[in-house]
N, C-alpha and C positions, 0 to 999 in steps of 0.2 A: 503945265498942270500945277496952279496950287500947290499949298501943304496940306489947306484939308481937302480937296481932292484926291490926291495922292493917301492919306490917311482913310479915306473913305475906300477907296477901291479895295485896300488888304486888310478892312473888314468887311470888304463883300459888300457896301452900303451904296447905291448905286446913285449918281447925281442929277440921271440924267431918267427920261421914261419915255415909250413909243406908245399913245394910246389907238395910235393906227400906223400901217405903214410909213407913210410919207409924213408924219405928222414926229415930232419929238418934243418933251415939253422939259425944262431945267426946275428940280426940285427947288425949294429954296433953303440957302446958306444954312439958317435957322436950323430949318427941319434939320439937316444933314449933320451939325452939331449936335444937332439932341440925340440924336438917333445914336450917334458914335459915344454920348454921356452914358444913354443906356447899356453900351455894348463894356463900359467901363474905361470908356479912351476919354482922358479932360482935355478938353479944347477951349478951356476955359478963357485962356490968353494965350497971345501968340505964341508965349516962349513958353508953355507947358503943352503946347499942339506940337511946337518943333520937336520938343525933349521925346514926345511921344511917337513921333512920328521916326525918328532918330533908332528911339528903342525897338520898335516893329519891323523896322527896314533889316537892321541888324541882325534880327532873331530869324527873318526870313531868309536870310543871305546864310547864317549859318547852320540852322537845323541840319539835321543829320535824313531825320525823317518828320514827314508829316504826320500829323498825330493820327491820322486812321488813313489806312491800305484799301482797295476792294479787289479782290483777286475773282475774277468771273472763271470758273469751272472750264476747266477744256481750253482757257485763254493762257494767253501768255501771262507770266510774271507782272507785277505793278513796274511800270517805268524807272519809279523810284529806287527801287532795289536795285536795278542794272544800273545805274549811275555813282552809286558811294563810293567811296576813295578806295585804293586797292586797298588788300589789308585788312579790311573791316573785318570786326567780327560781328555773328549776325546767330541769333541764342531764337530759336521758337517756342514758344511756349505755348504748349498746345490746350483747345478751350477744355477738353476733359480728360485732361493729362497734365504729369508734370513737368517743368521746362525741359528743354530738349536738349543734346548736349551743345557747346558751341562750336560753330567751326569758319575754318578759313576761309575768305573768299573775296574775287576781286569784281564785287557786286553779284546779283543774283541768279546771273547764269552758273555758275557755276554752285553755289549752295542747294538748287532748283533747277538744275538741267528742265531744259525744255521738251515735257514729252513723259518726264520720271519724276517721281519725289512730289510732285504735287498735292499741299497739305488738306487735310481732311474738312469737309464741307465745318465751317463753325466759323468762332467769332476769335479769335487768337491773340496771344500780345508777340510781337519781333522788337529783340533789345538789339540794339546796335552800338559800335564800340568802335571809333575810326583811328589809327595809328596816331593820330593828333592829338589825341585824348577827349574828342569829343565824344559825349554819351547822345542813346536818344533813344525812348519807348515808345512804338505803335501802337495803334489795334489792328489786325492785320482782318480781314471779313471776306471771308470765303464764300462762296453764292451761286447755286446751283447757275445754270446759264438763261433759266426762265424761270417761270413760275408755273404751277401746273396749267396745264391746257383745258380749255373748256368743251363741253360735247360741240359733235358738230353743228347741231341745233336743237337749243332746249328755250322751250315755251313756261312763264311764272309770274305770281304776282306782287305786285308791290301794296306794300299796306302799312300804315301810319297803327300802331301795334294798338293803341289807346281806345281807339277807333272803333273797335270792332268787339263789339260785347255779344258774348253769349246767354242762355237763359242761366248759367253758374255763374256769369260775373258779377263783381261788388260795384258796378258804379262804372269801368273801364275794362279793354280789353287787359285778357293776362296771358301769361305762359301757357296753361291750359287750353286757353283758346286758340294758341301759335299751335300748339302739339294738335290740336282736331283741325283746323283748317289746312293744316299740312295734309294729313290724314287723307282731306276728302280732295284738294285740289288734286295731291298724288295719282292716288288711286279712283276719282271721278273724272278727271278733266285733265291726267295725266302730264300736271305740271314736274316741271324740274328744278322750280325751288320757289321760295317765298322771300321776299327781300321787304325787311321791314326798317322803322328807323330809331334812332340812334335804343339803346338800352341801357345806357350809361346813367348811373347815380345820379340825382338831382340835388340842388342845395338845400339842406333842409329849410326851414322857416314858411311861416305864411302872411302871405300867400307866396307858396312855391313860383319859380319861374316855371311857365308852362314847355318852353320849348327844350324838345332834346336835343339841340346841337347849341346850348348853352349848359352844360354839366357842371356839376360839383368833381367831380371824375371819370375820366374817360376808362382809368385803370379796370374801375370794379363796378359791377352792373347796379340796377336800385331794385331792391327788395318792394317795390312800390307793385310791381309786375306779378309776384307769387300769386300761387292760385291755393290759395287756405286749407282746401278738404285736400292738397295730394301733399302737403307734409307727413312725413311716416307718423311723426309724434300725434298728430290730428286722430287718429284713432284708437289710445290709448291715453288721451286727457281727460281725466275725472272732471276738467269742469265741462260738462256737457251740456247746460244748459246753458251759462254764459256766451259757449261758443255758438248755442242756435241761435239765443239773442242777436251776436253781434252778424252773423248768416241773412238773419231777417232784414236787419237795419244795412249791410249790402245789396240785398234785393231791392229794397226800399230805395236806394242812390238808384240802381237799375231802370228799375219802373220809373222813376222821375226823370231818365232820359229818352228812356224808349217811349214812356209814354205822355208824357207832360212837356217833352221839348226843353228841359235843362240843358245846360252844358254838360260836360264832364267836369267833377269837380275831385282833382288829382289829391287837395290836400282833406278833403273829406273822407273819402277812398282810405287814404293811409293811417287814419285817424283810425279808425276801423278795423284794417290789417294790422296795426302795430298791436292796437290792445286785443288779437287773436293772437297774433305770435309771443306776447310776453305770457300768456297763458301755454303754449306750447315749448316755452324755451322752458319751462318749469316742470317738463314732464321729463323725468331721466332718459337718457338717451340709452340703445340698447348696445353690449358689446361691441357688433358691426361696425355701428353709428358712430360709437365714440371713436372708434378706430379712424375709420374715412373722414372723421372731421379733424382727426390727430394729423394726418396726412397732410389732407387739406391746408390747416395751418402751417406747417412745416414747408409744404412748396411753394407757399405764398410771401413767408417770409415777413420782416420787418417792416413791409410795405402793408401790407393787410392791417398790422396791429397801427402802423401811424393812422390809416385812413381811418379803422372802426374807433380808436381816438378820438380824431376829428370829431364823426359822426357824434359820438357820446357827448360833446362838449358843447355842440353847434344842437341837440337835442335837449341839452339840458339834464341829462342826467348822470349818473355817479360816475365819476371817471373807471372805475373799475368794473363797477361788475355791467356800468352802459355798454363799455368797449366791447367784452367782451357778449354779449348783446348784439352788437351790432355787426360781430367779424363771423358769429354765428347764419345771420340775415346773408351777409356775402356767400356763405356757403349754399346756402337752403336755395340762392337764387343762381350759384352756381349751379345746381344738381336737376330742376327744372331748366335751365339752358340747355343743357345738356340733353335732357329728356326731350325736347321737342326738336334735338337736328335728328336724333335717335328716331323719333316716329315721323320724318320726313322721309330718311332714308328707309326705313321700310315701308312706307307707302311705294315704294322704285323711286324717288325724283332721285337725278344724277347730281344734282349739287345740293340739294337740302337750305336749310336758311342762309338766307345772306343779311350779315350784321351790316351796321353802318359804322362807322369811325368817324366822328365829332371832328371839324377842322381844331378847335382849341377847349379850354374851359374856361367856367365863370371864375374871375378874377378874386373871387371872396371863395371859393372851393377847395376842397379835400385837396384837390393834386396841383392845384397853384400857391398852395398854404405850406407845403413839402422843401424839400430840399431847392434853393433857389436856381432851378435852373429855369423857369421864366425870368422875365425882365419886366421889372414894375413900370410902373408909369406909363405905359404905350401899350395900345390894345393894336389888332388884325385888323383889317379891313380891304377895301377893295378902290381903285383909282378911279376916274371919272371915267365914264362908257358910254356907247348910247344909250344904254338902260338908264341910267343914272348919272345924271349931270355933274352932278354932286359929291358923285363917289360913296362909299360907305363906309361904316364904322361898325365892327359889330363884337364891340366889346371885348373883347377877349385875349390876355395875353398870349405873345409867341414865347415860346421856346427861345433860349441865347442858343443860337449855335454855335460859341465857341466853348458854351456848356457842356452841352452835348459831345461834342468832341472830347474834351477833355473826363469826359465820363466811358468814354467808348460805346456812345449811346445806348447806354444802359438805359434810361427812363425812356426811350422809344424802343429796343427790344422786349422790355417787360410790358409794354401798351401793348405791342401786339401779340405774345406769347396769350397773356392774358384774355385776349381778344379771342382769337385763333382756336380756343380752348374748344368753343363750341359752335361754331361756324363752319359752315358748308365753302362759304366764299365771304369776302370782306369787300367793302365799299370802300372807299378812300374820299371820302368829302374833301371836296377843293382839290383833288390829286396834284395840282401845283403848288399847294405848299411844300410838297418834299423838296423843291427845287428853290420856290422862292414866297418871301410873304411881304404886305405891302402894311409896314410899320406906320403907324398913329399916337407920336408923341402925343402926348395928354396937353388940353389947351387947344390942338393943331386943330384945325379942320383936315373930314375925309379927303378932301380934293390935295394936301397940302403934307402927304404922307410920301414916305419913298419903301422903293423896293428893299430887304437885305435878302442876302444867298445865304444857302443853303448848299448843304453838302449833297447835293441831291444824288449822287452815285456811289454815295457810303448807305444814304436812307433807303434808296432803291434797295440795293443789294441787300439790306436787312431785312428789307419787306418779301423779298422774292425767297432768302433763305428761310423764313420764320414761316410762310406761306408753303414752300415744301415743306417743312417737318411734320406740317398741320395736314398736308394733300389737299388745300383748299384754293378756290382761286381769287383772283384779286380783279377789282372795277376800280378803275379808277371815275373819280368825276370830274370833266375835264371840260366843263361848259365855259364862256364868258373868255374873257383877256388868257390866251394862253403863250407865254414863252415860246420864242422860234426852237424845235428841235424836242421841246419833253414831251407832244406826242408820241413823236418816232423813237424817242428816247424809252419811252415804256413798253412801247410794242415793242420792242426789241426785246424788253424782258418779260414777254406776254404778261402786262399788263390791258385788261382790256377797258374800252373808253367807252364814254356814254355818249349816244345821238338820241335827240330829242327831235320830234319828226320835225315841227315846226319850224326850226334852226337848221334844216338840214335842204343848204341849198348852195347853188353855182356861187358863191361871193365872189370869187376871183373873175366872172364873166360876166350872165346877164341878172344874177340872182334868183334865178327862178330853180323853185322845187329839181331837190337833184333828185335824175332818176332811181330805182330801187337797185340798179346795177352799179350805180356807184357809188352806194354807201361801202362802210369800212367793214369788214364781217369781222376782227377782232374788239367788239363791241357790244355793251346792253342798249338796245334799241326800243323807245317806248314814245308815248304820244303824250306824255306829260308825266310832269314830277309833284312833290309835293309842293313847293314855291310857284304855279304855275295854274291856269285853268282847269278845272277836270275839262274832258273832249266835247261833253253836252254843252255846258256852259261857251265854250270856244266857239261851238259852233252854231251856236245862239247868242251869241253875243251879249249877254247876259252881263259879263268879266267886265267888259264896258260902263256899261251901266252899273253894276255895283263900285266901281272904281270911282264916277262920276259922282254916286251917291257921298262916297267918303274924303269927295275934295281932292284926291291923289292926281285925277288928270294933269298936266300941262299946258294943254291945247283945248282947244275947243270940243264941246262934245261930239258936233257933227261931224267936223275934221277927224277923230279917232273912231266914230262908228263906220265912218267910210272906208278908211283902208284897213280897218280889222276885215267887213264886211268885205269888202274887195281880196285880203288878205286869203280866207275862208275861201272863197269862193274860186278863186284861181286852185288851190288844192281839190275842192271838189272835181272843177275840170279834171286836174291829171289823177283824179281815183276813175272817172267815167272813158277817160281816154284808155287806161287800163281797164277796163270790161268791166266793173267795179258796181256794186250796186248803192246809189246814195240815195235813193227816196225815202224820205224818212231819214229823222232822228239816230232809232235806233239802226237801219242798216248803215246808217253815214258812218258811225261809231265803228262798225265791225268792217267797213271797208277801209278805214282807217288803220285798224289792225292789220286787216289785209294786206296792205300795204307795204308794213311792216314786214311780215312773212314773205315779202316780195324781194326783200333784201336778203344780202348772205351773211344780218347780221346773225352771231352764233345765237347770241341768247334775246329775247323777247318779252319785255317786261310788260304786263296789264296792268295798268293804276286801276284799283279794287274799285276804288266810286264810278270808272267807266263802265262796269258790266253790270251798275241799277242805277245809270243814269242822273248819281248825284252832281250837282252843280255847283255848289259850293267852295273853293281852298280849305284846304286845313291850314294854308298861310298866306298870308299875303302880305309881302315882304311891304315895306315903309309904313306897317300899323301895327301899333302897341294894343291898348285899350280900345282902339276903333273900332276894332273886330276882334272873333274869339277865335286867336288862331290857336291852333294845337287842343282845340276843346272841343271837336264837334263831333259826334257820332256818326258812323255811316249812317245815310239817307239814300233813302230811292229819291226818281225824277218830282214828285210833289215834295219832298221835304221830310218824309216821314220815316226817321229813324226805323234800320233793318236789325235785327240781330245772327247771328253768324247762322243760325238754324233759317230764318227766314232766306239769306245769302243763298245758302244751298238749294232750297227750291223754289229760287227765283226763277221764272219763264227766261225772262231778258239776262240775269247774269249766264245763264247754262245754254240760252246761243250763242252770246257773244265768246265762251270761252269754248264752245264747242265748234265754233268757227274757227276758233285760235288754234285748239287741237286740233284736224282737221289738217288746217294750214298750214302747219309744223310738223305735221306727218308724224306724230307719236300716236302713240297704242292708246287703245280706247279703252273704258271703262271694267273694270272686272263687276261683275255681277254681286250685289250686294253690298257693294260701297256706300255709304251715309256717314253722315257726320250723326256722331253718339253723344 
């Protein structure tokens, strides 16, 4: 092996990549230098690669400890600790407590008898002290042995939040709309949760980027989402007319997309909300209020005041009293979060909203602007596949994880604390990045990027702890190129996976449609996502043809109508083979779901445009400006924009979810349920 080989392996930078089994491809030299400039290693010239490589061997040869422990609950000791030279001294310092005393030991069986003394669930520092005089400081992460468990079967929907406007909404869906649609799937249709996407801060500026799994910050939510009349201040502001004015001119964005066929237009929307909220941040807050907003700031920390900084500066206005402006908006979108997992659980659903988690953020953002623990120059992306020849790039700085370590992943515990806050359950976009991400020096092409690791059984275990303290549970999404071992790797910490029906077939044999007996039941099981066909469109082939329209094909039109076509229709078989009703459209739709319920996946997600037959993506990944992804309102089967009231007493959405119900054997309707 080389030097930079060798130099690359002990930062994790990987030189080599399997885009299939049998298949191995060698990154190149290039990449593989860059990649170690960005981690901080010069490989500039030989002899500054040697010095470097010289320096890392050394430090690895003598450490005492590695800079973070994972202690799993009920397990044995970290390996690390049984191995220190005799003698060591070994100090715990506990996460809400102060350091422990030290004591003797000749490695960790004896400081940790096996069986006793086992330290308390948290995130801890262990100083070490070896007769030699070497020193060394952990974080030591303690982690329950899983993550909480999901019902044995719960039926929910998935929905793109924006989407979904009610007759109160200014232009787009909001939080008020999340708290009523909860409400009615709850308690009508006897769902057990709502899984929407991302609600993470956008970058300010216009036009805004539309999509939410490119954020300003993943930390703290966007006040873009408030629903205006349920701030407390809203009905004690003296300016009463300005705010019907600014009311009407929301209605007005409204009716231009329900009724007129607009887009959603995210940066008009806010334009509107901010000049209502600068109206209500002016109305005194009442004793209570000030109190829980004192709070508030106080558990958020120096983190809050950096971002509503940001915010203020990237707005354009007064560094002072903007900030403080904008750390207020954190809050206000705090307390509606909160509100609608609150009127999910009491609708009965058993998990309530499930957040989504952003794979990274927008490189010009709040939490990429922060303390540097990304890495400039190089954005995330994905290797060549059969999807994509090409690979992809999708902007977005990683995380250093030798940052992260050296921090005790502080900036990934406070993500999800933060997250966690008001979630029923958490998504994990790209769930392999805890383990690994596929780096894109700047300059590189997608194709021409390499893997780095990742601590991924330090990030597990903070996910699975931070996930207890919450009682919430964790999805990973774990579609596309996955590392041998981090499925079983997450089940193991009940992490549950996503199957996407279409995807879900024999690969190891003849490829054909796995049966409903061998799906995985520690899994969200749906018939599409957002990146993806809705089920009408799929099985209309429709997704064809609008792909052909926008030049995306490959191949020949005919060649890809055939095997979609053929594709589709082999599925149909085994719904008919299984007793299944497909005549029609709409029963093809619900036997599809069917399907689903045929599985012992736990939970069962409905993509909301399948149950009024819209046809459209809200994305369609390799277009910018070609299409309006992330802008389009729910539509019924002709195209014509629904709003959450019409939703509810759609014929076709209330079979299809009452088939769902039904089929998932949950409780029926209490009597006098509507959405208000």
């Amino acid at each position: 092996m080389d030097d930079l080989a060798r130099l690359a392996a002990l930062y994790g930078v990987a030189t080599t990549y399997q885009p299939a089994e049998d298949v191995t491809v060698r990154v190149p030299e290039s990449t593989v230098a860059a990649v170690l400039r960005h981690l901080g290693a010069d490989t500039g010239t030989p002899e500054s690669l040697r010095a470097r490589l010289a320096g890392v061997e050394h430090e690895a040869a003598y450490r005492l400890l590695p800079r973070v422990l994972v202690w799993w609950a009920g397990s044995k000791a970290p390996v690390e600790l049984g191995v220190l030279p005799p003698g060591t001294l070994l100090r715990l310092e506990p996460e809400q407590g102060g350091p422990g005393g030290a004591e003797e030991a000749a490695g960790a069986a004896e400081l940790w008898p096996e069986g006793a003394g086992e330290p308390p669930l948290g995130v801890h520092r262990v100083h070490a002290e070896a007769p030699d005089g070497r020193t060394a400081t952990a974080t030591l992460i303690v982690a329950p042995d899983r993550a909480p468990a999901a019902p044995e079967r719960a039926h929910g929907l998935l929905v793109q939040l924006y989407s979904l406007l009610s007759e109160r909404s200014w232009g787009m869906g909001d939080l008020g709309d999340l708290a009523e649609l909860a409400s009615w799937a709850g308690r009508v249709q006897g769902a057990g949760f709502i899984q929407v996407n991302p609600l993470h801060a956008a970058v300010t500026g216009t036009p805004t980027d539309p999509s939410p799994y490119r954020p300003s910050s993943r930390r703290f939510p966007d006040p873009v989402h408030l629903r205006i009349e349920d701030v407390a201040e809203y009905a004690d502001c003296p300016e009463r007319a300005a705010l019907a004015e600014l009311a009407e001119a929301g209605a007005l964005l409204r009716r231009e997309v329900l009724e007129k066929g607009a887009l959603i237009d995210r940066d008009a929307v806010w334009a509107l909300k901010r000049s209502a909220l600068e109206l209500l941040y002016a109305v005194p807050r009442s004793p209570e209020r000030e109190a829980a907003y004192g709070n508030f700031r106080a558990e958020q920390g120096a983190e809050l005041d950096r971002h509503a900084a940001w915010c203020a500066a990237h707005a354009g206005d007064d560094p002072e009293t903007g900030a403080g402006f904008h750390r207020w908006l954190v809050w206000l979108t705090d307390i509606q979060l909160t509100a609608a997992q609150q009127a999910a659980k009491e609708a009965g659903m058993a998990v309530g909203i499930v957040h989504d988690l952003a794979v990274g953020v927008h490189p010009e953002g709040s939490d990429a602007s922060g303390p540097p623990h990304y890495a400039k120059g190089v954005s995330v992306g994905a290797p060549p596949d059969a999807f994509n020849a090409r690979g992809q790039d999708w902007g977005l700085p990683p995380w250093r994880p030798d940052r992260l370590a050296e921090t005790g992943y502080e900036p990934f515990r406070a993500l999800l604390r933060g997250v966690f806050r008001y979630a029923g359950a958490l998504r994990i976009d790209h769930v392999m990045g805890l383990f690994r991400l596929w780096w894109i020096p700047e300059g590189t092409p997608p194709a021409e990027g390499a893997y780095v690791a990742y601590d991924g059984e330090a990030m597990l275990a903070l996910l699975v702890l931070e996930a207890h303290r919450a009682g919430a549970l964790v999805i990973g999404e774990d579609l596309g190129t996955v590392q041998p071992g981090v499925r079983q790797a997450l089940a193991r910490r009940g992490v549950l996976g996503t199957s996407v029906l279409w995807f879900e077939r024999d690969w190891a044999g003849d490829g054909e449609p796995l049966e409903p007996a061998r799906w995985r039941a520690d899994c969200l099981a749906t018939a599409t996502t957002h990146d993806l066909p809705p089920t009408a469109a799929k099985l209309a082939g429709s997704h064809v043809e609008l792909r052909d329209r926008l030049g995306l094909l490959t191949r020949p039109l005919e060649r890809e109508r055939a095997e979609d076509a053929a594709d589709t229709a082999r599925w149909l078989d085994v719904l008919e083979d299984l007793g299944l009703d497909t005549k029609g459209e709409e029963a093809a739709v619900r036997a599809l779901y069917g399907f689903l319920l045929r599985t012992p996946a736990r939970l069962v997600g409905v993509w909301l445009p399948d149950a009024v037959g819209d046809r459209r993506p809200q994305n369609l990944p390799g277009t910018w400006d070609q299409y309006p992804n992330w802008r389009l309102p729910l539509a019924d089967a002709e195209g014509r924009p629904l709003t959450l009231e019409a939703l509810a007493a759609s014929p076709r959405a209330n079979a299809l979810l009452s088939a769902v119900r039904t089929g998932a054997g949950t409780r029926t309707a209490p009597p006098g349920a509507r959405v208000v």
